[in-house]
GUTORFI-833454 format. One line per field, with one value per residue (C-alpha): residue number from 0; x, y, z. Coordinates in Angstrom, 1 decimal. Layout:
! GUTORFI-833454
pos	NUM|... $
px	X|... $
py	Y|... $
pz	Z|... $
END
This chain:
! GUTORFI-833454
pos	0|1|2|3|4|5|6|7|8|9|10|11|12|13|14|15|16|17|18|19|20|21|22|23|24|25|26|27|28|29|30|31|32|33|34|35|36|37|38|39|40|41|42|43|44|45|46|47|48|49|50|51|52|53|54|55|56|57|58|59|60|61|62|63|64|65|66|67|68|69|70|71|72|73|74|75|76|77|78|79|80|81|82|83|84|85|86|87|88|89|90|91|92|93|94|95|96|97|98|99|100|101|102|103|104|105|106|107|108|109|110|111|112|113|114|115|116|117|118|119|120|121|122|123|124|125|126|127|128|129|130|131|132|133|134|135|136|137|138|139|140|141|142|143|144|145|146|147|148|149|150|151|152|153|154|155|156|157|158|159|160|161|162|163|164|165|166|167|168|169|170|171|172|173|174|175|176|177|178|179|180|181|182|183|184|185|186|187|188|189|190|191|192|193|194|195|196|197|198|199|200|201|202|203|204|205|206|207|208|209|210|211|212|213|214|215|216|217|218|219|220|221|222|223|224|225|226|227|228 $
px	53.7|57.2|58.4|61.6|62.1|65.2|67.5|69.1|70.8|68.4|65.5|63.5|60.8|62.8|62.5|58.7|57.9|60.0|58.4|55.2|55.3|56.6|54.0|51.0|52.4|54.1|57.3|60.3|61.4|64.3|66.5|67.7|70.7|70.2|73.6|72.9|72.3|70.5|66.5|65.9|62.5|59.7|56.2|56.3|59.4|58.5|60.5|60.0|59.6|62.3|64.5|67.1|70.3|69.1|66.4|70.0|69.3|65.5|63.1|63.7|66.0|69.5|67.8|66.1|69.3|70.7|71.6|68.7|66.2|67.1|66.4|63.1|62.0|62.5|60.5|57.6|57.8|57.7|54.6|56.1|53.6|56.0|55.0|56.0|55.4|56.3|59.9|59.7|56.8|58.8|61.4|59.3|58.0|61.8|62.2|59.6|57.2|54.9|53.9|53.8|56.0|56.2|56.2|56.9|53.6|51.7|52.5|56.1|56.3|57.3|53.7|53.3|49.7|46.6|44.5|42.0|42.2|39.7|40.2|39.2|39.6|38.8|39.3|43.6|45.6|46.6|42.9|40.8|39.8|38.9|35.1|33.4|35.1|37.1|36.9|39.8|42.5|45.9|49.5|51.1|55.2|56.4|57.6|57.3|53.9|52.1|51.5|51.0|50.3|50.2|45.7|46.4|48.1|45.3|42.5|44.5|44.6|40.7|39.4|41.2|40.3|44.2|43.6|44.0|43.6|42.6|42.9|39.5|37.3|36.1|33.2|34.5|34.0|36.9|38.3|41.0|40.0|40.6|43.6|47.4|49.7|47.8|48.2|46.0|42.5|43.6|45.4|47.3|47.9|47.9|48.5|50.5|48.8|48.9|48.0|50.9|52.8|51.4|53.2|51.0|52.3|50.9|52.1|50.4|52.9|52.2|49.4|48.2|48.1|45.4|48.1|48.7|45.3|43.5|44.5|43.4|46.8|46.9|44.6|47.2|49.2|46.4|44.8|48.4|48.4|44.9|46.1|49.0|47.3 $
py	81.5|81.2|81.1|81.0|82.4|80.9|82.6|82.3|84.9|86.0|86.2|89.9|89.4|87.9|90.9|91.4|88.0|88.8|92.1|90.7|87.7|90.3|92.5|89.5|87.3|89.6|87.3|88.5|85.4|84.0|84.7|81.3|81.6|78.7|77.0|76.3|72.7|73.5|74.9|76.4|75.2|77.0|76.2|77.6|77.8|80.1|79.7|83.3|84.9|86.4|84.7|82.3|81.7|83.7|81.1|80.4|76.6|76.0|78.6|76.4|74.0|74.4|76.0|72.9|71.2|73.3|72.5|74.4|72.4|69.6|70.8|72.2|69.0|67.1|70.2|69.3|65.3|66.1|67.8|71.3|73.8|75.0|77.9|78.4|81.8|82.6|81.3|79.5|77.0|76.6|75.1|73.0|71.1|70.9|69.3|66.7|68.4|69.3|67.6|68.8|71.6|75.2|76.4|79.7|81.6|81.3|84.6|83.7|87.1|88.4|89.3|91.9|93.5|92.4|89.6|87.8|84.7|82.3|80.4|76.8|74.9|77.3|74.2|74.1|75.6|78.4|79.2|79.0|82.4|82.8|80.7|84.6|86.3|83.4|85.8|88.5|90.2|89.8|90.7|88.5|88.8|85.8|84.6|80.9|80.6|78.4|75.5|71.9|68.2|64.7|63.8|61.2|63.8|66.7|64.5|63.8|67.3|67.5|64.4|65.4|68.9|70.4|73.1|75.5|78.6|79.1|82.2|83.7|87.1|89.9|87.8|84.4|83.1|80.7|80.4|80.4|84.1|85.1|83.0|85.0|82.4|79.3|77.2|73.8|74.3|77.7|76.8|79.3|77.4|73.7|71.6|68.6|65.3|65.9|69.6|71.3|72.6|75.3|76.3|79.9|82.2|85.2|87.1|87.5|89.5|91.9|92.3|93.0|96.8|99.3|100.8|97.7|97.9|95.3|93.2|89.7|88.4|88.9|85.5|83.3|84.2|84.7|81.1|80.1|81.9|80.1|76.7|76.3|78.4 $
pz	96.6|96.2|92.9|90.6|86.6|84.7|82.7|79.2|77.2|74.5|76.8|76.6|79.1|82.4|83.6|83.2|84.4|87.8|88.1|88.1|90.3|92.6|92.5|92.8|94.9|97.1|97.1|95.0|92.5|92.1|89.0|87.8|85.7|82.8|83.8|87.5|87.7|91.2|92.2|95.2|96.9|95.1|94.1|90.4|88.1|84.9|81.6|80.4|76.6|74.2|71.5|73.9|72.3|68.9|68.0|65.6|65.8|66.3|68.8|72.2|71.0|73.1|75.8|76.2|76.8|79.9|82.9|85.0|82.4|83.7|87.3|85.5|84.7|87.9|89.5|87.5|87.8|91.0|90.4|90.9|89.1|86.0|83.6|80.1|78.3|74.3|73.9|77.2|75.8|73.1|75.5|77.1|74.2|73.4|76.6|76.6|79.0|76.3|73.3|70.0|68.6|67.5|64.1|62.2|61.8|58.8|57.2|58.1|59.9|63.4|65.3|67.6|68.9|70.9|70.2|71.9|74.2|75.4|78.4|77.6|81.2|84.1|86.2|86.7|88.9|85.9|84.8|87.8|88.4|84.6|85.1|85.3|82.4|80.2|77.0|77.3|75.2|75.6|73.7|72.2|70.4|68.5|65.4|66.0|67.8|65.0|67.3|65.8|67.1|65.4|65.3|68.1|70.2|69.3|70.2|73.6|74.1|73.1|75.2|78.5|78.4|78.4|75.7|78.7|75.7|72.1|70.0|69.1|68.6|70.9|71.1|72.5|68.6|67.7|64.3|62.0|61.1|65.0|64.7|64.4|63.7|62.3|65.0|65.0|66.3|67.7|70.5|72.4|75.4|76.4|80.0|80.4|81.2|85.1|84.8|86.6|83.6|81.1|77.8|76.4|73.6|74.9|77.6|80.3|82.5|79.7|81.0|85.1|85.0|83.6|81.7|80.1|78.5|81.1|84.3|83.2|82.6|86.5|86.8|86.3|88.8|91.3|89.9|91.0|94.5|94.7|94.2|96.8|99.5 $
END
């Protein structure tokens, strides 16, 4: 799988993102510096984590407004497969390729530490190898990770099964206790309409070694590898 990460000042986890497409896919990524208005043919382009630009104006905002964004977003018209992680789904709801928005958390504090995930479809091309084990934890790093929709875009996301994660316990067990940020019914991760593009707040990159604490965040990218095989 060949593959391509953009890059915008700010950004804290490029590096982690290209380190571990490397390592799954066995293809070395492209580094995508945010002001080329030009993608090289890949099947995934990642948006990776970090604070692009400062957050100064709003988490996302002029990110969402670069040149390579724009290349970004005819890769996934296309149908390209296009990955969004912490800041980077941020940007892509900036951009129109995911609805709803991003809000600051509920405690209004900066969250760092290991909470729980649940993998809601284990049917796309991002979640497929999570059917056996769809419960798992996974870090997560964000100030602005309390995500919210309009009712008519939340039952959307409900009805067509494109709440690709929520936030819950050790157990599976979903709720606004298990919940870190506030987001609306605990989502950590949704799919556009055609299911090629995925905007998560936790970091799965974070998360393919032992030493990282577990491997599952290793099942995107080899639900990935899966799909354009």
């Amino acid at each position: 799988m060949k593959s391509a990460v953009i890059l915008f000042p700010g950004l804290n986890r490029d590096r982690d993102m290209l380190a571990a497409l490397e390592k799954i896919t066995g293809h070395k990524p492209h580094a995508i510096w945010h002001g080329d208005a030009e993608l090289p043919k890949v099947d995934l382009v990642v948006v990776p984590g970090g604070f692009s630009y400062g957050d100064y104006l709003r988490a996302g905002a002029i990110a969402a407004r670069s040149p390579a964004l724009a290349e970004v977003k005819k890769h996934a018209d296309a149908g390209g497969l296009t990955l969004g992680v912490c800041n980077g789904f941020q940007i892509l709801t900036e951009a129109g390729l995911l609805p709803g928005a991003l809000m600051r958390n509920r405690d209004l504090k900066f969250l760092c530490k290991t909470i729980h995930l649940k993998a809601e479809n284990t049917t796309s091309a991002f979640t497929n190898q999570y059917a056996e084990a769809p419960v798992f934890p996974c870090p997560i790093a964000h100030h602005d990770g309390n995500y919210q929709v309009d009712p008519d875009g939340l039952k959307e996301l409900q009805d067509n099964d494109r709440i690709a994660f929520r936030y819950c316990d050790a157990d599976g067990n979903t709720s606004q206790a298990a919940n870190p940020n506030g987001s609306i019914d605990n989502i950590a991760g949704i799919l556009n309409k055609r299911g090629n593009v995925l905007g998560m707040m936790p970091h799965p990159e974070n998360l393919i070694e032992k030493a990282h604490g577990g491997i599952q965040g290793r099942f995107i990218f080899e639900s990935l590898v899966k799909a354009v095989a």
